[in-house]
C-alpha positions in Angstrom: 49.7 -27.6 -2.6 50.4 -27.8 -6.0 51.9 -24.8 -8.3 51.2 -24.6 -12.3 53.6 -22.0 -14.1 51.7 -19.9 -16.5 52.0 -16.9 -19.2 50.5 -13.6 -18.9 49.0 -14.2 -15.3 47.2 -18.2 -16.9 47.3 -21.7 -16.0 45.2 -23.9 -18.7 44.1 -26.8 -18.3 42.8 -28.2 -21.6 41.3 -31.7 -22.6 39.6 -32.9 -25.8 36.3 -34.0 -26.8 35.1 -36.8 -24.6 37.3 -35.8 -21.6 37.0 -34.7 -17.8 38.4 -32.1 -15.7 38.3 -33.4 -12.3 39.4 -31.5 -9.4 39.5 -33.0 -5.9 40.7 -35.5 -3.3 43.4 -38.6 -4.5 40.7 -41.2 -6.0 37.5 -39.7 -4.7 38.4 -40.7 -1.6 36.4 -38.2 1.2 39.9 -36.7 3.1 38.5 -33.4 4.5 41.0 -31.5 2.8 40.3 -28.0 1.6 40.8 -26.8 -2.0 42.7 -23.5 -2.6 42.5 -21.6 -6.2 45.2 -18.5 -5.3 48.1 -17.0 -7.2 51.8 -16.0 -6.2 52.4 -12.9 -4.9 52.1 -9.6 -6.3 49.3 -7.4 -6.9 48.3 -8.7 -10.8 45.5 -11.2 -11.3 45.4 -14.6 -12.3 43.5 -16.8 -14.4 43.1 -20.4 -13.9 41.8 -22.0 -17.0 40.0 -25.4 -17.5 38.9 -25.8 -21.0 37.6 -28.6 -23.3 35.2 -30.8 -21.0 32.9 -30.1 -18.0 34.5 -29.1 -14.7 34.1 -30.6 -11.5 35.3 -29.9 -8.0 34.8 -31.5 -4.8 35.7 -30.9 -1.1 34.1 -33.4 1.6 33.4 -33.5 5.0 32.8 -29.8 5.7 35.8 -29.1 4.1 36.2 -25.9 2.2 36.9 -24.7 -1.4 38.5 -21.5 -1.9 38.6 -18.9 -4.7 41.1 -16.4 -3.6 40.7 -12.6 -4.4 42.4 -11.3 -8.1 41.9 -15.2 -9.1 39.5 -16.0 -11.9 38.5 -20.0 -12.1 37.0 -19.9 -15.7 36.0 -22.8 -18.1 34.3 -23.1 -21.3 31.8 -25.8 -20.5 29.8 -26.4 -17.1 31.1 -26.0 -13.7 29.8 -28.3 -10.2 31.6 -26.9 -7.7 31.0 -29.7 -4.8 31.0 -28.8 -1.2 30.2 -31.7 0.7 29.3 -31.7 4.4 30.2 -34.5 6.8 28.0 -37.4 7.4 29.4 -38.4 10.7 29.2 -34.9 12.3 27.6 -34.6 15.4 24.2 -32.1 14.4 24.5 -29.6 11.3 27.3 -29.8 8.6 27.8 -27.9 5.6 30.2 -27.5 3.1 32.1 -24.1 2.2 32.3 -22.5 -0.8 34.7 -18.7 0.2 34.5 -16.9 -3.4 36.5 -13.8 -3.3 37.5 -13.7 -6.9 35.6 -14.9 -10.3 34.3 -17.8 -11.3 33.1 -17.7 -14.6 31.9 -20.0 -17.9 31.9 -18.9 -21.0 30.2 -21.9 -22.4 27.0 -21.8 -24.0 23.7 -22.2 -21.9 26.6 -23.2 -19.2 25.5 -24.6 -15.9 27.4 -23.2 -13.0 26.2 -25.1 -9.8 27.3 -24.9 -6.2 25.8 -27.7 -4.5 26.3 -30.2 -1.9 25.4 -34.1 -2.8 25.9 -35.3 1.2 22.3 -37.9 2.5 21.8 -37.6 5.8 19.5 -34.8 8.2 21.2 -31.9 8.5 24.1 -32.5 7.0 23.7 -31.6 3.3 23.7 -27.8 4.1 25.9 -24.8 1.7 27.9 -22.6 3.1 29.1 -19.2 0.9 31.4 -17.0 1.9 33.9 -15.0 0.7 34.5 -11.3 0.1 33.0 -9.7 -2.9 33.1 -12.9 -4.8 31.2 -12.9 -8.4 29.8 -16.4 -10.3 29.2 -15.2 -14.0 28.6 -16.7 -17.2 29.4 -14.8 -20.7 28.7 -17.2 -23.1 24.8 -16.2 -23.4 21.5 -18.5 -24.1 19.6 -19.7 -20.7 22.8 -20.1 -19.0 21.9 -21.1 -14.9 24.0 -20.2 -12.0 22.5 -22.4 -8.9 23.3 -22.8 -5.4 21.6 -25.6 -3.3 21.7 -27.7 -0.6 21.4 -31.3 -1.3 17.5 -32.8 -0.9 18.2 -35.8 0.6 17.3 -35.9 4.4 15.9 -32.8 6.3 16.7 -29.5 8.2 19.7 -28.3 5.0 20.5 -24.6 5.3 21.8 -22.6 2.7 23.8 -20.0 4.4 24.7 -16.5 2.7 27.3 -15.7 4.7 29.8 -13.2 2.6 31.3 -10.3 3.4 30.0 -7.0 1.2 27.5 -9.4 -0.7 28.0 -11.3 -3.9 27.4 -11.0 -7.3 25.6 -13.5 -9.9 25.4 -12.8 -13.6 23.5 -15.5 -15.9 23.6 -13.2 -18.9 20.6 -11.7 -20.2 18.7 -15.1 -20.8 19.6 -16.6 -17.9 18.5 -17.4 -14.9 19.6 -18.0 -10.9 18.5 -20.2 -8.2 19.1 -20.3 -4.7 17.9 -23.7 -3.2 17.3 -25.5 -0.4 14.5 -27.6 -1.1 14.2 -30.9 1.5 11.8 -31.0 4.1 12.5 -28.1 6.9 15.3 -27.0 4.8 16.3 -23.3 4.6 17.9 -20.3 3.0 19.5 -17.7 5.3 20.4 -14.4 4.4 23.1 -13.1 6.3 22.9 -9.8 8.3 24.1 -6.9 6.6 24.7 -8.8 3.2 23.1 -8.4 0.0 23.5 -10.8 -3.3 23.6 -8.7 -6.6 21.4 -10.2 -9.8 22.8 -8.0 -12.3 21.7 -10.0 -15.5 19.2 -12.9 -15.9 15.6 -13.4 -16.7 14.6 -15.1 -13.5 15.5 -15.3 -10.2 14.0 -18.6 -8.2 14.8 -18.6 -4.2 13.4 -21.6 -3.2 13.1 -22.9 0.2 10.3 -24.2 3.2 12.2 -21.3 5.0 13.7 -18.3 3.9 15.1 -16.0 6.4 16.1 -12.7 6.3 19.1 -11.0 8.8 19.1 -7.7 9.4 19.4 -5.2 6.5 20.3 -8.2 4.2 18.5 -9.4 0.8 19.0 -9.4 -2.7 19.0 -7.0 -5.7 18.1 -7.7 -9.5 19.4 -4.7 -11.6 17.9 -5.5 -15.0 14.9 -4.6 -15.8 13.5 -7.6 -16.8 14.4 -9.7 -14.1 11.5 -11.6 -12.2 12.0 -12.7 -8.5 10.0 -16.1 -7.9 10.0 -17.3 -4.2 8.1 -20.6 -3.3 8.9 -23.7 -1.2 10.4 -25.8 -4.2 8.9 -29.3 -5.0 10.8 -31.2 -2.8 8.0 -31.3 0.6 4.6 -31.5 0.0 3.7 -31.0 3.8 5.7 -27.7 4.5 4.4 -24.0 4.4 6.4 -21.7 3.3 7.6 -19.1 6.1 9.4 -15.9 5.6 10.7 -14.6 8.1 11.9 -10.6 8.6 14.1 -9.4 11.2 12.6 -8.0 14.2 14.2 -4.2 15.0 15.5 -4.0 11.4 14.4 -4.8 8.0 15.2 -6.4 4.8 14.7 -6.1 1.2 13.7 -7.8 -2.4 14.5 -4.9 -4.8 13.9 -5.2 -8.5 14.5 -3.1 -11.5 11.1 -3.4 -12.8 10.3 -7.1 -13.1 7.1 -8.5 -10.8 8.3 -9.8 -7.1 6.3 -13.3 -6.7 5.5 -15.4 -3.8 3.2 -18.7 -4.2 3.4 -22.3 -2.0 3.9 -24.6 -4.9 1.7 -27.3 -2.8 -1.9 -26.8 -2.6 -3.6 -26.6 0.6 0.1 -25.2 2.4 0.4 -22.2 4.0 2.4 -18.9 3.4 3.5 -17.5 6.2 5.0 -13.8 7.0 6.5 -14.1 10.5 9.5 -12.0 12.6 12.2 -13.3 14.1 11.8 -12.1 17.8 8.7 -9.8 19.5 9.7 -6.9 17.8 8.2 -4.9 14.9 10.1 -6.2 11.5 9.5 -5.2 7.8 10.3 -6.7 4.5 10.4 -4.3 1.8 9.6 -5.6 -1.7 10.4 -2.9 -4.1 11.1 -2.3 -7.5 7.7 -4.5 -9.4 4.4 -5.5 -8.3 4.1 -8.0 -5.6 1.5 -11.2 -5.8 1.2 -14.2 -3.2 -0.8 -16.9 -4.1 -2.1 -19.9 -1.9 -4.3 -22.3 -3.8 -6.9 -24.5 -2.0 -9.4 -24.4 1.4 -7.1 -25.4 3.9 -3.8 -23.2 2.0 -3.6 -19.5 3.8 -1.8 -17.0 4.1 -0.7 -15.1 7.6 0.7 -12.3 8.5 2.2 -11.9 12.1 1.5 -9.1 14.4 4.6 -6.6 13.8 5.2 -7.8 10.2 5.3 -5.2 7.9 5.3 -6.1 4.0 6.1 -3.0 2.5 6.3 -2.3 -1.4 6.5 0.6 -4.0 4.1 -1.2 -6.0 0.8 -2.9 -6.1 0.4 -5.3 -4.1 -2.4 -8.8 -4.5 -2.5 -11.4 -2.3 -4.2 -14.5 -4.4 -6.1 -16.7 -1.4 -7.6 -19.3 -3.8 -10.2 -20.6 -1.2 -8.6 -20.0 1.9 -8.0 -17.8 4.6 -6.1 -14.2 5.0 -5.1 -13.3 8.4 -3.4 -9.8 8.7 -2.1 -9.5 12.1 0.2 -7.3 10.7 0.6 -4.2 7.9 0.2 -4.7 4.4 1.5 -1.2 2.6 1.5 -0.2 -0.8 2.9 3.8 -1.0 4.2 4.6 -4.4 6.0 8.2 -4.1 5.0 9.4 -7.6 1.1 8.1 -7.0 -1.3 6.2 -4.7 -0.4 2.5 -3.6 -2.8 -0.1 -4.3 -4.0 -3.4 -2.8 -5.7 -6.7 -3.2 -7.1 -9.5 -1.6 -8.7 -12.2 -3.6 -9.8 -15.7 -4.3 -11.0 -17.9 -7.2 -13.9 -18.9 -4.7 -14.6 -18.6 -1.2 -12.7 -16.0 0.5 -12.1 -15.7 4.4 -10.5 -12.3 5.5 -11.2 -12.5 9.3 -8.6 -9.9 10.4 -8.0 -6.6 8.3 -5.2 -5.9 10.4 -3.6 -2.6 8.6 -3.7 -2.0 5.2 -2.3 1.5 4.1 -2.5 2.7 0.1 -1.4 6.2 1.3 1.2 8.5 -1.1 4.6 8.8 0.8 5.1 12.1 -1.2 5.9 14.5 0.9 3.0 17.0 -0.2 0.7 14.0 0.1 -1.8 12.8 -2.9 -4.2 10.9 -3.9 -5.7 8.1 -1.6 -4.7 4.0 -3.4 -7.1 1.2 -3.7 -8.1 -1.9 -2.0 -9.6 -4.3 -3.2 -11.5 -7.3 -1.8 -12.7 -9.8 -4.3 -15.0 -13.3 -4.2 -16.5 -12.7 -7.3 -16.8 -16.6 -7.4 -17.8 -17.7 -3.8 -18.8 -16.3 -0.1 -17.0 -13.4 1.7 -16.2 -13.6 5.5 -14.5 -10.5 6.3 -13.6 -8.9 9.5 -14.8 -5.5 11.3 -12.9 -2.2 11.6 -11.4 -0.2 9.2 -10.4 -0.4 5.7 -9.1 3.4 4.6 -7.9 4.8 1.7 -8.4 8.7 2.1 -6.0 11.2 0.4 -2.7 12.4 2.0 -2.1 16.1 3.0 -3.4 17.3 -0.1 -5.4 14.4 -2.3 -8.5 13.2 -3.4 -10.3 10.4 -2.0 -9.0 7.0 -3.1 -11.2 3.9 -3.9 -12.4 0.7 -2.0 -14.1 -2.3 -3.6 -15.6 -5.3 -2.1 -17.1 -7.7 -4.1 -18.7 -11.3 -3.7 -20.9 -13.5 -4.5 -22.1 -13.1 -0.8 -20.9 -11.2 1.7 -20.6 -11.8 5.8 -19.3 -9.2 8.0 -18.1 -10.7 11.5 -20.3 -10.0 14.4 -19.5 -6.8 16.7 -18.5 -3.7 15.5 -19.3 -2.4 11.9 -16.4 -2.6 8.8 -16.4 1.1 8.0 -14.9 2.1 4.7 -13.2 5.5 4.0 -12.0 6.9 0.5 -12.0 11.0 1.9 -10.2 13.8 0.7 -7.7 15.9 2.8 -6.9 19.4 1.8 -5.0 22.1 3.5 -7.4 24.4 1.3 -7.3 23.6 -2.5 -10.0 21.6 -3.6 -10.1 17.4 -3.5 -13.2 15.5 -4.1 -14.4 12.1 -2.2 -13.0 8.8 -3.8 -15.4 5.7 -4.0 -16.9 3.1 -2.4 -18.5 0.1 -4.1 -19.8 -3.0 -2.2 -21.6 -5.7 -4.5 -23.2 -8.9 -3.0 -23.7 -10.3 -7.0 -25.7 -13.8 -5.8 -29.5 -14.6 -5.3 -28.9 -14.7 -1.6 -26.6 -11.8 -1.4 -27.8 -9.6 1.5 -26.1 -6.1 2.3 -26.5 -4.3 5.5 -25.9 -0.9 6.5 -25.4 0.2 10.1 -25.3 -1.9 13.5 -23.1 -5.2 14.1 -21.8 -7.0 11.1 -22.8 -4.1 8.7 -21.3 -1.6 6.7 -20.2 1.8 7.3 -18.9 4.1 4.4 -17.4 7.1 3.9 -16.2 9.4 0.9 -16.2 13.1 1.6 -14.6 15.7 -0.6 -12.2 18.8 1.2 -10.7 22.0 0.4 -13.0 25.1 -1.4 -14.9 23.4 -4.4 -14.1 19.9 -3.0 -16.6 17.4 -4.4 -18.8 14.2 -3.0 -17.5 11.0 -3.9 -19.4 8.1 -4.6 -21.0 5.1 -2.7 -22.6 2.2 -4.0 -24.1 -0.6 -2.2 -25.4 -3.2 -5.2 -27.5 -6.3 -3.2 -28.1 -9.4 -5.5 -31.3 -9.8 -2.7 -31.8 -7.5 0.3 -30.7 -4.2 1.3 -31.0 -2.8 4.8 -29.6 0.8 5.6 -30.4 0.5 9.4 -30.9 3.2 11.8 -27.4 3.3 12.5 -26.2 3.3 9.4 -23.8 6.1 8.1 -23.3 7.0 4.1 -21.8 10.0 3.9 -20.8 11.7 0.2 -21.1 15.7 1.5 -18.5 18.2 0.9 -16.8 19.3 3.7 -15.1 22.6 2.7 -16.5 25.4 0.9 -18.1 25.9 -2.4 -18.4 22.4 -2.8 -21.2 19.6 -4.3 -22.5 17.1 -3.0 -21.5 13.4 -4.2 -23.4 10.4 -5.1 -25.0 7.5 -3.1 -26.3 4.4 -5.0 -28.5 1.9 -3.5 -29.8 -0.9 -5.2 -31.5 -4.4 -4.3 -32.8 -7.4 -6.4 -30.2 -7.4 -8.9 -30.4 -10.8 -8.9 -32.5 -11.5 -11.5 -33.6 -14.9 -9.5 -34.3 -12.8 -6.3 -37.0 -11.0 -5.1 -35.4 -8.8 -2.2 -36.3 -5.8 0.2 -34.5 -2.1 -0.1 -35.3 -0.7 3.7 -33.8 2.8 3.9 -33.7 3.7 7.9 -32.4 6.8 8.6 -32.2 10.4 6.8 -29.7 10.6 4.1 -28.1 13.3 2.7 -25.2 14.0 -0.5 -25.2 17.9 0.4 -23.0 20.3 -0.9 -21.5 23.6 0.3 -21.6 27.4 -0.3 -21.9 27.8 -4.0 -22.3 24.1 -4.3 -24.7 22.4 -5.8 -26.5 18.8 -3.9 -25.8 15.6 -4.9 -27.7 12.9 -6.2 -29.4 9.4 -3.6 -30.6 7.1 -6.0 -32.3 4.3 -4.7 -33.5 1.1 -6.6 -35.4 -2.4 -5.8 -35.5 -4.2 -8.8 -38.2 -6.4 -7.7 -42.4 -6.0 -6.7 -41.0 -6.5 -3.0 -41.4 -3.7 -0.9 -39.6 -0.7 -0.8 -39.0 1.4 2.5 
């Protein structure tokens, strides 16, 4: 131990231009010895100052460097804080950074980075603990703070481990990074612990894995602050899996800025999984939410009792691949209706809906949210059941839109579509429906296996029809089965609107069959509503 007398509660350690301000182990020589920044006793802090030239510390083989509490490590130029694991360990190593004080630049554009620099599988890995430790920098521009594991080798883990969270601050044009990048490598995010963003433009969090414990995450309290997640660019054969806690949940929460997930690699996978059999959630709150996979064999998965859960909109980007919801996809904003999308630049496979809820989680209710299902480019394959997005309590109808170049419902039961209203007695009208097959050979079919159901009813005294629309680039067929219902269901109420329409296509020549009775009837003092049916072709109408 060494001790450095002081004035006012500093040590400074100052060099000039062209100098270095090393801190570590006789000669670089690895001796497993830890690194201690504390100050005597008494209950005043203490600032330990290296000024003049960059600052670097290093600990090796898994030895630990300590920031005490009421200690402040500052410099005025960049700061590597090295925490080397051991080479020669027998399976995982990391090394420890316990932050219970400050560190802090005040440098310009200053780099502060926590990182480990250790080759070898397994035993590059970052360990931070610590109790409510803070890394700032004050000296503004697109200052970084960024802790990672090293890239060399496989299997690194980035371990939040603190006690009552920690705190980064960048300034207001900076950004963070959290990083585990190599092959298998991955970030864990300690139960119960949550890191504070409180500045910066960007936050990256960047790892093949990224787990959450329970109730743990990470907060960005500036407005402007963007949460980017993704795999890195290290490992072009990963996915990237995200993993929630099963029994509990965890959270992303912004301020405002947009919450986004993408697999840097095309063709990879995103993948939303829990960490046992249980149900799990991952709230993402605060901005909207988009995933993006790009390429035909890149999807994205949920897995049965995940729940991604957000106050926002929510879009899934597939860009040619497949969406499989075994899970809950919910988008319930308490001031209005949620909304979300599933899309793709081209062909889009959506085999299992799984649930999706747009529902208000006001406690009177409201309006029903949107869904969205979009192919405007390529070929639909979507899955039967139910995709709903009726009013809450007391709430009009919401709106569903599926649209595609060509659209294939899976064989079995029908994919029925509600946008109702609900009323307790106040009137709410239907929402709508629109379903567009836009290509020559786009065929819609209404009723039976592999067909469409729809649904947009209005409630409540002088509760309106909604609207349905089913728009065929070629052939329509309402079979005998087929259900399109736009009546109002309480008193006093019109009917809504149903548009069918074939041949729009102008290189198709299509049928418009029209099976069973339909009807757009209204109520009491109502008035009917309007079926307006269209073949724009000399092909027979039925």
């Amino acid at each position: 131990a060494t001790d450095f007398s002081g004035s006012g509660g500093n040590a400074s350690f100052i060099t000039g231009a062209g100098g270095s301000l090393k801190v570590g182990p006789t000669a670089g020589v690895a001796d497993g010895k830890n690194l201690t920044f504390s100050k005597t006793a008494g209950t005043g802090s203490a600032n330990i100052i290296f000024n003049g030239a960059e600052l670097t510390t290093t600990t090796n083989l898994a030895a630990t460097t300590t920031v005490d509490s009421s200690v402040k490590l500052t410099s005025d130029k960049n700061i590597t804080i090295n925490v080397n694991g051991d080479p020669g360990a027998v399976g995982a190593s990391a090394g420890t950074l316990s932050n219970s004080g400050t560190i802090t630049s005040s440098g310009a554009a200053a780099v502060i980075n926590v990182k480990s620099t250790v080759a070898g599988n397994q035993k590059g890995g970052v360990t931070v603990t610590g109790t409510n430790g803070t890394i700032s920098a004050t000296g503004g521009g697109a200052s970084v703070i960024r802790i990672e594991t090293s890239t060399a080798g496989t299997t690194n883990v980035l371990d939040l481990n603190t006690t009552g969270g920690l705190v980064l601050d960048p300034g207001a044009a900076g950004s963070v990074e959290l990083s585990s990048q190599c092959c298998s490598g991955s970030i864990v995010f300690r139960a119960n612990q949550i890191v504070t963003v409180n500045t910066g433009a960007s936050v990256a969090i960047r790892s093949p894995n990224i787990i959450f414990e329970s109730l743990s995450g990470l907060t960005a309290t500036a407005a402007a602050t963007i949460v980017n997640i993704d795999n890195g660019i290290v490992c072009p054969t990963d996915p990237l899996n995200i993993t929630a806690p099963s029994g509990s949940s965890a959270a992303i929460t912004t301020a405002g800025g947009a919450i986004n997930v993408a697999n840097t690699f095309s063709g990879q996978d995103i993948n939303f999984l829990t960490s046992a059999a249980g149900a799990a959630t991952l709230n993402l709150n605060g901005g909207t939410v988009t995933s993006t996979v790009n390429g035909a064999t890149g999807d994205t998965t949920l897995a049965t009792n995940f729940t991604v859960s957000s106050d926002r909109a929510v879009t899934f980007n597939v860009n040619g691949g497949t969406m499989t919801n075994n899970g809950t996809i919910q988008s319930s904003i308490l001031t209005g209706p949620g909304s979300v999308t599933v899309q793709s630049t081209g062909n889009l496979n959506f085999p299992t809906l799984g649930t999706i809820n747009v529902s208000p989680t006001a406690v009177a209710g409201g309006a029903g949210g949107t869904i969205n299902v979009l192919a405007t480019a390529g070929a639909l394959n979507i899955g039967n059941g139910t995709l709903t997005a009726n009013g809450a309590i007391d709430g009009a109808g919401g709106a569903i839109n599926i649209d595609a170049q060509t659209i294939t419902v899976s064989a079995g039961s029908p994919l029925t579509l509600n946008a109702n209203a609900t009323s307790a007695g106040a009137a709410f009208n239907g929402g709508t429906v629109f379903v567009r097959a836009q290509a020559a050979t786009g065929d819609i079919t209404v009723g039976g296996a592999g067909a469409f159901n729809a649904s947009a009813t209005g409630a409540g005294n002088g509760g309106n029809g909604g609207t349905i629309t089913m728009s065929a680039g070629r052939t329509l067929t309402v079979g005998a089965a087929g259900t399109l219902s736009v009546n109002a269901t309480g008193a006093n109420g019109s009917g809504g609107t149903i548009n069918l329409s074939a041949s729009n296509n102008a290189a198709a020549n299509g049928t418009l069959t029209v099976t069973p009775a339909l009807s757009a009837n209204g109520t009491g003092t109502g008035a009917g509503g309007a079926l307006n049916i269209t073949n724009n072709s000399s092909a027979v109408t039925a």
